[in-house]
N, C-alpha and C positions, 0 to 999 in steps of 0.2 A: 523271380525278379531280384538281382542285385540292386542295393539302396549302397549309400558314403553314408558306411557305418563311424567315418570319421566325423562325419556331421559338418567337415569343411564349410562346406557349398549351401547356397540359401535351401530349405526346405523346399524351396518350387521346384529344384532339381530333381529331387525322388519323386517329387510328387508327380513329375512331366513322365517321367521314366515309366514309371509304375501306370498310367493313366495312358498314354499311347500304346505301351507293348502289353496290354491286357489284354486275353482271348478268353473267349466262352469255354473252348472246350479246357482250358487250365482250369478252372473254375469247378469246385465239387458241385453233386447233387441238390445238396444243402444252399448253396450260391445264388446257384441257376434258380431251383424254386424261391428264393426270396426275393430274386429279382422281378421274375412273371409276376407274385404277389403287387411288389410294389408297383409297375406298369399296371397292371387292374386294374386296381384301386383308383389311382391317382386319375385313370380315364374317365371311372367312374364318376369320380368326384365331378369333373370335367362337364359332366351329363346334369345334372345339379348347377351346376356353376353358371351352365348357360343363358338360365332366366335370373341372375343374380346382378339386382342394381347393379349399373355400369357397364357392365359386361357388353350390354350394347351400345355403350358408349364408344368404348375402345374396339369395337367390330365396325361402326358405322366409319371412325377416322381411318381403318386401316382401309377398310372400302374405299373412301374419298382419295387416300394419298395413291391406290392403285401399285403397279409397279411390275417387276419381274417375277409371273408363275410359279414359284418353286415351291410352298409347302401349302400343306392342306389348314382351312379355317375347321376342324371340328366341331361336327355338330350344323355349325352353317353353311359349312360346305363354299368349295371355291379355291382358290390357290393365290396365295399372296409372296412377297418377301419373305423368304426365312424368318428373320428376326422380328417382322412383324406378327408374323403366324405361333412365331414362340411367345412372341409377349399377349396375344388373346388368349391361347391353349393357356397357358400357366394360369392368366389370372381367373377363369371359368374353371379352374384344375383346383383354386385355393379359395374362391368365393363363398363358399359353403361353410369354410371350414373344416371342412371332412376329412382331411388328406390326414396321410402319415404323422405321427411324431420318432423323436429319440427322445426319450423322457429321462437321459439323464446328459444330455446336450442341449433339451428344450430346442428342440427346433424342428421345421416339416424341410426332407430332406429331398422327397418327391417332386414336390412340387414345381420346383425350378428345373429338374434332371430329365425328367421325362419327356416335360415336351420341348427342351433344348435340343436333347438327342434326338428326338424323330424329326424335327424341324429341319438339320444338321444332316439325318438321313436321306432326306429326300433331297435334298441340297447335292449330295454327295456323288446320287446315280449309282454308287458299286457300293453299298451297303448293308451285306444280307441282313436276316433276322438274328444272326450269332453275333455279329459285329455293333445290331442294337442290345443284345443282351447285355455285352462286355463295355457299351460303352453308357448304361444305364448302371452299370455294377461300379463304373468307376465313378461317375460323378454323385451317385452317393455315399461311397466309401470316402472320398473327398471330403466332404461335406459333413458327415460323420464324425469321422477322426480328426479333424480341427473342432470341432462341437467340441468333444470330450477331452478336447487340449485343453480347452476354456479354462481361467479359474475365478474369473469374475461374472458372477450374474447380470441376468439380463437387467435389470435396475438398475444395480450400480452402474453399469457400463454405456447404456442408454439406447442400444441397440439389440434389434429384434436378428437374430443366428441365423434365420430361416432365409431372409434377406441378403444379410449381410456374406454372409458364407455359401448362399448359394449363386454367388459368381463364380465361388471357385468351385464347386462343385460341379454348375450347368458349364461352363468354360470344358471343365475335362472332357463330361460328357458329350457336348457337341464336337469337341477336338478329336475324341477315339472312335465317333460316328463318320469324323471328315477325312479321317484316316493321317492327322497330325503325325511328324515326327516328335520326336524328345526335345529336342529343337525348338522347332514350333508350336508344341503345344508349351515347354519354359515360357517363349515371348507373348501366345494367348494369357498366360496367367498376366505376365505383367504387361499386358495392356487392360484385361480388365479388371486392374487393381486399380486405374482411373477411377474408375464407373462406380465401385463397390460402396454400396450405401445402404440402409435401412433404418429408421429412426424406431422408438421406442414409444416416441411422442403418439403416433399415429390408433396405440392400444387407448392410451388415459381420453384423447380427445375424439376417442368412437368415427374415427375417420372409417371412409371405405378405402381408401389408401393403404391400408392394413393389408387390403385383401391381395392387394397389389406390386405391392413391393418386390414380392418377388419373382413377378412377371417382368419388375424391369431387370433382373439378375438373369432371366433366361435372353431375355433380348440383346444386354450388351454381349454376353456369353459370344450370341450367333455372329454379331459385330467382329467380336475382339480372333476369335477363328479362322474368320473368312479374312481379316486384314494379317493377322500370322502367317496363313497359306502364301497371301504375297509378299510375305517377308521382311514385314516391320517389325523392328525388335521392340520390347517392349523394356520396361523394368526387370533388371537381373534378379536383384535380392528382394524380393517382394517380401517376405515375409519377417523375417531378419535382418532387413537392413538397419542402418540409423535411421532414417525415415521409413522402414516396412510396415507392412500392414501388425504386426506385434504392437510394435511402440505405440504409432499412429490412432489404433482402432479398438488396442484393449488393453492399455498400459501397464504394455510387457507382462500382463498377466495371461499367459499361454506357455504351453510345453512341448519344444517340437520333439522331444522324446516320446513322448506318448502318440504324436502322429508315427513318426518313424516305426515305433516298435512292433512288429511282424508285420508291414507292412507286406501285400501279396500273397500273407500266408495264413493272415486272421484275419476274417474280415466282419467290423465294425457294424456292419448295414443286418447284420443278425437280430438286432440289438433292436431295429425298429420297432415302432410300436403303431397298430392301428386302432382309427377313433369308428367305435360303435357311436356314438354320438353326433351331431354337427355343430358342435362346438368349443371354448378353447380345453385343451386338452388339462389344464389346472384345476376344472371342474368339474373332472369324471372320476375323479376318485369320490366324492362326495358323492357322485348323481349314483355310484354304484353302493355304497355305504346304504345310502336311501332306501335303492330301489330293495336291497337285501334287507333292510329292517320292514320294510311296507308288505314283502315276503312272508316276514316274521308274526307279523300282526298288523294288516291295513285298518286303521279307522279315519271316518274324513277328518278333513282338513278342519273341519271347526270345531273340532275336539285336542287340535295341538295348543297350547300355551306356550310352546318355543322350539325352535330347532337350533343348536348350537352346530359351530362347523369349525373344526382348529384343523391350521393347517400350515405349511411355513407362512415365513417374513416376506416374501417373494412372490409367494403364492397368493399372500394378501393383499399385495398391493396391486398384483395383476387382475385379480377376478372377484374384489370384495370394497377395493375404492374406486370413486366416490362412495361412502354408503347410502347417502339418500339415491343417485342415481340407479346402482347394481340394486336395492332393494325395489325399485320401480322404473325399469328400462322403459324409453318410448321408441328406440329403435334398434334393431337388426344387431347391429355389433354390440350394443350396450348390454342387449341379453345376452349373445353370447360370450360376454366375459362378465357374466355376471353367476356365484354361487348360490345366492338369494334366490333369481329366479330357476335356475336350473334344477334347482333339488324341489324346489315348490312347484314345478312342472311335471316331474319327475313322480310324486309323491301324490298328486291328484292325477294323474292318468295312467299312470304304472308303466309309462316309457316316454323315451323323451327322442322326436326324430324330425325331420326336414321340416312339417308340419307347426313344429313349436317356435320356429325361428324364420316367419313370415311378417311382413312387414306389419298385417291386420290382426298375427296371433299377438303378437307378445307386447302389448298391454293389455291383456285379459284378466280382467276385476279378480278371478278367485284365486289366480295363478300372484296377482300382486298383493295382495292379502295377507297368503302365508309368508308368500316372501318377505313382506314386512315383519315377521317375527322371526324372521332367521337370523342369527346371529353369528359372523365369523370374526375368529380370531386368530393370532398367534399362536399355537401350539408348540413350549418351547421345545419339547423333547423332541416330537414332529419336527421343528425349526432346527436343529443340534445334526440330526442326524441326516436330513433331507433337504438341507437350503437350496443346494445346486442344482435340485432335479425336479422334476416336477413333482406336485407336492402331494401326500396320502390325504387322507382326511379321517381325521375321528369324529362321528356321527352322535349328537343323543338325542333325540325326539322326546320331548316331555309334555307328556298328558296333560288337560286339566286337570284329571281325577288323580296327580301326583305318579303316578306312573311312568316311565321311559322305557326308550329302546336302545340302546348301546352297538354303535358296529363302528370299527375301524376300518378301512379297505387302503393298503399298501401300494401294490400295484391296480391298477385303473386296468378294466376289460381290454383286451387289446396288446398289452406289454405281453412280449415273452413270457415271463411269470403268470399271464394269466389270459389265455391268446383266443382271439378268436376263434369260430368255429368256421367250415367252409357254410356252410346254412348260414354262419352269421353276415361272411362278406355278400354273400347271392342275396341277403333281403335288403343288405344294405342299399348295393349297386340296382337294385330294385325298385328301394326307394327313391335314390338318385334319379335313375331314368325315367321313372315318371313326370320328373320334371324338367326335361328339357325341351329346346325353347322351339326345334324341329319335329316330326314324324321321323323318326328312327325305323329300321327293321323290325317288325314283330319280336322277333327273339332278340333284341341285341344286347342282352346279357347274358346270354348262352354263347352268341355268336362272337362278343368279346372275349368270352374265357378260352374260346376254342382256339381263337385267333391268337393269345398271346400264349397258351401254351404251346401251338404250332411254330413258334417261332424261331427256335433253335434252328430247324430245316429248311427254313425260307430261303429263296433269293433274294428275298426285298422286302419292305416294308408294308408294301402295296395292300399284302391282303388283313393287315392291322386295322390300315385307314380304312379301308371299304365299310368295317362295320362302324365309322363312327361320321357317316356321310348319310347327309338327308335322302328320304324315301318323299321323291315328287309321283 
């Protein structure tokens, strides 16, 4: 792919260019499996997601508003509006928590991409399963490389990446699945540069809106697509302009050289990281720190006198304030952005999974106990070195009997640096599926992995969806 190495033209130009004339088979070995990966996952999540507050909320209005047939409700099964069928997929895709990160973007990049594009797919009718790979590969290479343009963190700036940036991430994706020109996918970006929002607000004040946000990034995506196709220009300089989304959204603290630079030829989406955990991913470096020190030498929990936990400035304010709250969650989101309870869950049952982040688990007396002596702070060298990313943790369990246990952990399970096993994602997706809200197929975690490695050779999407359709 040629980019304007001049850099003339708004960044949405490369990015339209690069996001439309993207093919599967240009794409390495390496590409393509990271792509499969991430569709997984993210379905899996999905399977999880299903019985997660609200989730029927937003399935029951899209039922009531009805409308034209075109993409599948996962899991519930049925065919609704695109853009509606995108914004339940997503938010069932992020409800959990479970999905993807890029831990040094801070953001889940699956989330919104996945089921724009299949939404987009089925929309499309000439879509094979190559044309979902490549148009799954661009809208989190989007998504990605604007993350890692960032220079302002998510506090300072008040906005949650995952959200905010996956308009333009689901935008591409559903744009290269609808078979957008350069053209029209340019005016998709600026029209839904309207729409592009995510608040910050929604982590401190334990909203379930959290979980959601960037279901409304996959929905306007499908909006902003299908009004391009008929020819509404949108915003030229979206990103760049005097009013672009730079100025506007993260005051002018971004670098469209680092988006541009080997653009088509390095691709970004490598870099993901996935959550062993179902929760925020600020907390697994700690939950892993733990789980290797209880390794080392488990003793119960009423033999600790303290756990400290340093970690960034960022990092503490996302998953360690309020402290009277985070040390005693009464709901859902509270634990899981909470490091008090995740390490003291973690540390009294030797894992920490779907199970700990149930509306009835997590005010459990012994699990809030320790938590109450957990201690986190600033770590400044931790802080110096790691503000922008998500954050390591240096771990010390201290006995009564005067004794500790000391562990650092850098990279969190799941990062590149320390990746996944396939055992690891098949218990996950495992765990997921036990909880959804349908009867599934017997196998339909076998039958999912088969389905999305099959993909490349498909004609269509079709035989994706089949495994993710209730068994009456």
């Amino acid at each position: 792919m040629t980019t304007n190495s001049n850099f003339d033209s708004d960044l949405a130009v490369d990015l339209a260019e690069f996001a439309s004339s993207l093919k599967a088979e240009g794409l390495s070995s390496e590409v393509v499996e990271a792509v499969k990966t991430n569709i997984f996952d993210t379905l899996a999540c999905a399977l999880a997601g299903s019985t997660a507050p609200a989730v029927s909320d937003l399935k029951e209005l899209v039922e009531e508003w009805g409308g034209a047939k075109q993409a599948d409700l996962w899991v519930f099964g049925g065919k609704y509006p695109a853009q509606q069928a995108a914004w339940v997929n997503s938010g069932m895709s992020h409800a959990r928590d479970y999905d993807d990160t890029h831990d040094a973007a801070i953001l889940h990049a699956g989330v919104s991409t996945v089921p724009a594009a299949i939404a987009a797919a089925q929309l499309s009718k000439n879509c094979t399963g190559a044309d979902l790979i490549a148009a799954v590969a661009a809208g989190l290479e989007v998504t990605c490389r604007l993350g890692v343009a960032i220079e302002v963190d998510i506090v300072a700036s008040g906005f949650i990446y995952s959200s905010l940036l996956g308009y333009f991430g689901a935008t591409a994706a559903a744009g290269r699945a609808l078979h957008l020109t350069p053209n029209e996918m340019h005016n998709a970006f600026g029209i839904v540069f309207s729409s592009a929002a995510g608040n910050h607000q929604v982590s401190r004040d334990a909203s379930l809106m959290k979980r959601f946000q960037p279901a409304l990034a996959a929905q306007a995506a499908l909006v902003a697509v299908q009004l391009a196709k008929r020819g509404l220009r949108g915003v030229q300089n979206v990103f760049q302009g005097l009013d672009g989304f730079f100025r506007i959204y993260l005051q002018n603290k971004a670098r469209p050289d680092v988006v541009h630079k080997g653009l088509g030829q390095r691709f970004e989406l490598l870099n993901l990281s996935y959550k062993p955990f179902p929760c925020c991913r600020d907390t697994h470096s700690a939950v892993g720190a733990v789980l290797r020190a209880r390794a080392k030498g488990f003793r119960p929990a009423e033999e600790i006198d303290s756990i400290t936990v340093g970690v960034t400035g960022p990092g503490y304010q996302m998953v360690c304030t309020p402290e009277a709250v985070r040390a005693a969650p009464k709901t859902i989101v509270e634990a899981q952005f909470s490091i008090p309870y995740a390490v003291s869950a973690a540390w009294i049952d030797g894992s920490l999974g779907m199970k700990h982040f149930l509306a009835n688990n997590v005010t459990r007396g012994d699990v809030h106990a320790l938590a109450g002596r957990v201690r986190p702070y600033v770590h400044e060298e931790i802080h110096q070195t790691w503000h922008r990313f998500v954050t390591p943790a240096a771990v010390s369990i201290r006995f009564k009997d005067g004794t500790t246990l000391d562990v650092q952990e850098d990279y969190a399970l799941g990062h590149p640096n320390n990746p996944m096993s396939k055992e690891d994602f098949t218990n996950k997706a495992l765990d997921c599926a036990s909880y959804s809200a349908t009867k599934l197929s017997k196998d339909v975690v076998k039958t999912l992995r088969m389905a999305v490695q099959a993909l490349p050779s498909q004609p269509s999407v079709d035989g994706l969806l089949a495994s993710l359709r209730p068994v009456f």
